[in-house]
PASEBA-1860 file (N, C-alpha, C; in nm, 3 decimals):
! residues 84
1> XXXXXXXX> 15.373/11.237/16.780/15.387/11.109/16.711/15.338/11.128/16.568 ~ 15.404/11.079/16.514/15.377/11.094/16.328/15.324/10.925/16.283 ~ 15.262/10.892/16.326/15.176/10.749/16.239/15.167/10.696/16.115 ~ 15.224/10.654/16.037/15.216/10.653/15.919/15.032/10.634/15.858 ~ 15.005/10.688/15.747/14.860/10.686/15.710/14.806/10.586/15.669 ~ 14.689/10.534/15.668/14.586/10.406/15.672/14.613/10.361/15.552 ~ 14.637/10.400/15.434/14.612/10.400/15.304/14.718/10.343/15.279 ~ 14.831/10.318/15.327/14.999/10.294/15.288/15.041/10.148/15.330
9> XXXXXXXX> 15.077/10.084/15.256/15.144/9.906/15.300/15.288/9.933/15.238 ~ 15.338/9.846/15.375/15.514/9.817/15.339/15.556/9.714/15.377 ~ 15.681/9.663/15.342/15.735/9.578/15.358/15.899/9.632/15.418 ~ 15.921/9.603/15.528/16.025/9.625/15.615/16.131/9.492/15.653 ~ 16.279/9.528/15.590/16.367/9.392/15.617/16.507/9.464/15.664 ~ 16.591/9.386/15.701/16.749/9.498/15.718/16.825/9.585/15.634 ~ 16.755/9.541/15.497/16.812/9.663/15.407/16.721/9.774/15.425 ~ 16.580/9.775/15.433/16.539/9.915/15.426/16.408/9.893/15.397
17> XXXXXXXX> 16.341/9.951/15.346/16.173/9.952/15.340/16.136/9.986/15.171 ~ 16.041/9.916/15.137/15.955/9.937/15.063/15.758/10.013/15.096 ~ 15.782/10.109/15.056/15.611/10.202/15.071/15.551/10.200/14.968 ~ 15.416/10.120/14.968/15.325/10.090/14.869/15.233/10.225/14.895 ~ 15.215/10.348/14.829/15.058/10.453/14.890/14.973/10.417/14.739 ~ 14.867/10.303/14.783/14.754/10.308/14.715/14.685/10.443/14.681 ~ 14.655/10.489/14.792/14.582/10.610/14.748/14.619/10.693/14.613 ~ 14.745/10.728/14.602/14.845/10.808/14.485/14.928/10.728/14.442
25> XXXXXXXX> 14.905/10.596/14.446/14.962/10.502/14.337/15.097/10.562/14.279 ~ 15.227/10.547/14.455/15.294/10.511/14.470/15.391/10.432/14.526 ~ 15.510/10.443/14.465/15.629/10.307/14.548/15.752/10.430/14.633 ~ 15.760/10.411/14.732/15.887/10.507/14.810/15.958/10.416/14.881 ~ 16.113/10.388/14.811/16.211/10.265/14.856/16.307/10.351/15.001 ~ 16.293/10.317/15.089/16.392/10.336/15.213/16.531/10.292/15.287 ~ 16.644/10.374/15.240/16.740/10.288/15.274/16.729/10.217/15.443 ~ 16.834/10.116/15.477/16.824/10.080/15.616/16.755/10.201/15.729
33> XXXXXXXX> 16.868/10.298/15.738/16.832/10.369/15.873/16.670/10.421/15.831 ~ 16.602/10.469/15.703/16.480/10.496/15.664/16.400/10.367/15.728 ~ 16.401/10.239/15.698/16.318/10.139/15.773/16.296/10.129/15.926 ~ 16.423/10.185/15.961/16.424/10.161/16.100/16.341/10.256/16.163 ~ 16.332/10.320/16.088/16.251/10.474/16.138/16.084/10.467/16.114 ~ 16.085/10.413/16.002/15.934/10.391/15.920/15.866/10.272/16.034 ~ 15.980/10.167/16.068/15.932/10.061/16.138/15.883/10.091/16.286 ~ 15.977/10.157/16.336/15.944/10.245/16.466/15.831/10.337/16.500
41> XXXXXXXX> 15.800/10.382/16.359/15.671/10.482/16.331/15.549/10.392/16.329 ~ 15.542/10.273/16.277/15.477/10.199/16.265/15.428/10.113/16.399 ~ 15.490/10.139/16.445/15.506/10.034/16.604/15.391/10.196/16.699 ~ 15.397/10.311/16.677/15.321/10.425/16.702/15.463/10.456/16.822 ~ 15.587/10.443/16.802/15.677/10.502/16.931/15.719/10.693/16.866 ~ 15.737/10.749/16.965/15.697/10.864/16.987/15.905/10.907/16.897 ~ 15.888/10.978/16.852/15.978/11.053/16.761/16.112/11.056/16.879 ~ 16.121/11.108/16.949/16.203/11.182/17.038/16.235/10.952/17.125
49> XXXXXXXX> 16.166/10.945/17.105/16.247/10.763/17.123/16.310/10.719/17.022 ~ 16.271/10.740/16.918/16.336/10.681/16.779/16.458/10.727/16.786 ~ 16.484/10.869/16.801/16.592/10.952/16.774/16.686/10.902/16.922 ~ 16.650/10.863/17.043/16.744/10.809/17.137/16.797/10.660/17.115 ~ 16.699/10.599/17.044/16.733/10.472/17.021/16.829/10.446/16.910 ~ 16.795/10.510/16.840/16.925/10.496/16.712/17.007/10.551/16.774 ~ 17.006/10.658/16.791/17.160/10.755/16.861/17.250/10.620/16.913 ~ 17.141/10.545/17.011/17.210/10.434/17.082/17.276/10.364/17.021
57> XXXXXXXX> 17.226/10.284/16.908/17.230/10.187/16.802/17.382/10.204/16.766 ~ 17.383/10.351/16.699/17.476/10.378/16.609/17.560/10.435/16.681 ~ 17.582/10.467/16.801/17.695/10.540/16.836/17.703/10.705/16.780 ~ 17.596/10.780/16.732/17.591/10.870/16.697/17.531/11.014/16.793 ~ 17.578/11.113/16.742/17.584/11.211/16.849/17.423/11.248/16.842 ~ 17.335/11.232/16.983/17.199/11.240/16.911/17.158/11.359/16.861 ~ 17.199/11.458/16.861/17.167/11.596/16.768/17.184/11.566/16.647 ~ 17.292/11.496/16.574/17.285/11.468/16.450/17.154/11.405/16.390
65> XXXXXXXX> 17.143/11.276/16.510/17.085/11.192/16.461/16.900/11.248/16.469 ~ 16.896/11.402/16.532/16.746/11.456/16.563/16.748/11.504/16.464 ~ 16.847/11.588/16.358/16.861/11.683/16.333/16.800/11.590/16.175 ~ 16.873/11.438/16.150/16.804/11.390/16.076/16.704/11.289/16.011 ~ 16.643/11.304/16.146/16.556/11.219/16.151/16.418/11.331/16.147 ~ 16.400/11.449/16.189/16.381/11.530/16.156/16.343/11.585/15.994 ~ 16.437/11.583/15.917/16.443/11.603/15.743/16.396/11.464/15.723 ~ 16.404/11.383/15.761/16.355/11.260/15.729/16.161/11.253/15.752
73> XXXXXXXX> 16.133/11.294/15.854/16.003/11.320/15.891/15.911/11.430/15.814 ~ 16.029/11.548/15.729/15.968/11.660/15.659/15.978/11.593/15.540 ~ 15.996/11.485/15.497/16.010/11.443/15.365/15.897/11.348/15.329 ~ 15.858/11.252/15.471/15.722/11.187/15.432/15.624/11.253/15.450 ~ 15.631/11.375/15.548/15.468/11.425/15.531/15.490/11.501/15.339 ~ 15.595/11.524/15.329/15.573/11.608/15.210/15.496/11.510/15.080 ~ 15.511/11.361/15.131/15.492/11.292/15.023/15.365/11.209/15.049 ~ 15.329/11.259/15.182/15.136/11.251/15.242/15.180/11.105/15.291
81> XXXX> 15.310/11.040/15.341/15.309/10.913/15.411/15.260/10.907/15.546 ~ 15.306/11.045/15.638/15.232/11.095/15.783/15.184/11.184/15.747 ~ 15.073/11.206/15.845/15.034/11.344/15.893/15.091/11.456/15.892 ~ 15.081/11.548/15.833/15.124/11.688/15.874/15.130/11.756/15.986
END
């Protein structure tokens, strides 16, 4: 599970997410499927659910949808939103 970090406030709607990180006094804007993911992370549901549930959602083949949700997950730790 990747948690998003203590330090970080957002605002989550159907277009997508807004990430406030106080700590490094930044803004990181999220399109839709990014919120849905951030929101899910937020809720503490375990990666490998996120990735079945959208698959569901969208009608998408879930390898795609691991494969990027995945690069999606290497992109917030890169930017210290989760845990490493």
């Amino acid at each position: 599970m990747s948690t998003p970090m203590s330090h970080l406030r957002s605002v989550v709607d159907h277009d997508g997410a807004v990430i406030l990180d106080s700590k490094y006094n930044s803004i990181l804007t999220l399109n839709a499927t990014g919120g849905y993911v951030w929101e899910k992370l937020q809720q503490g549901q375990l990666i490998e659910d996120i990735v079945r549930q959208l698959a569901q959602e969208t009608l998408t083949e879930i390898s795609i949808v691991e494969r990027d949700v995945r690069e999606f997950l290497e992109e917030l730790k890169s930017r210290r939103l989760v845990p490493a």
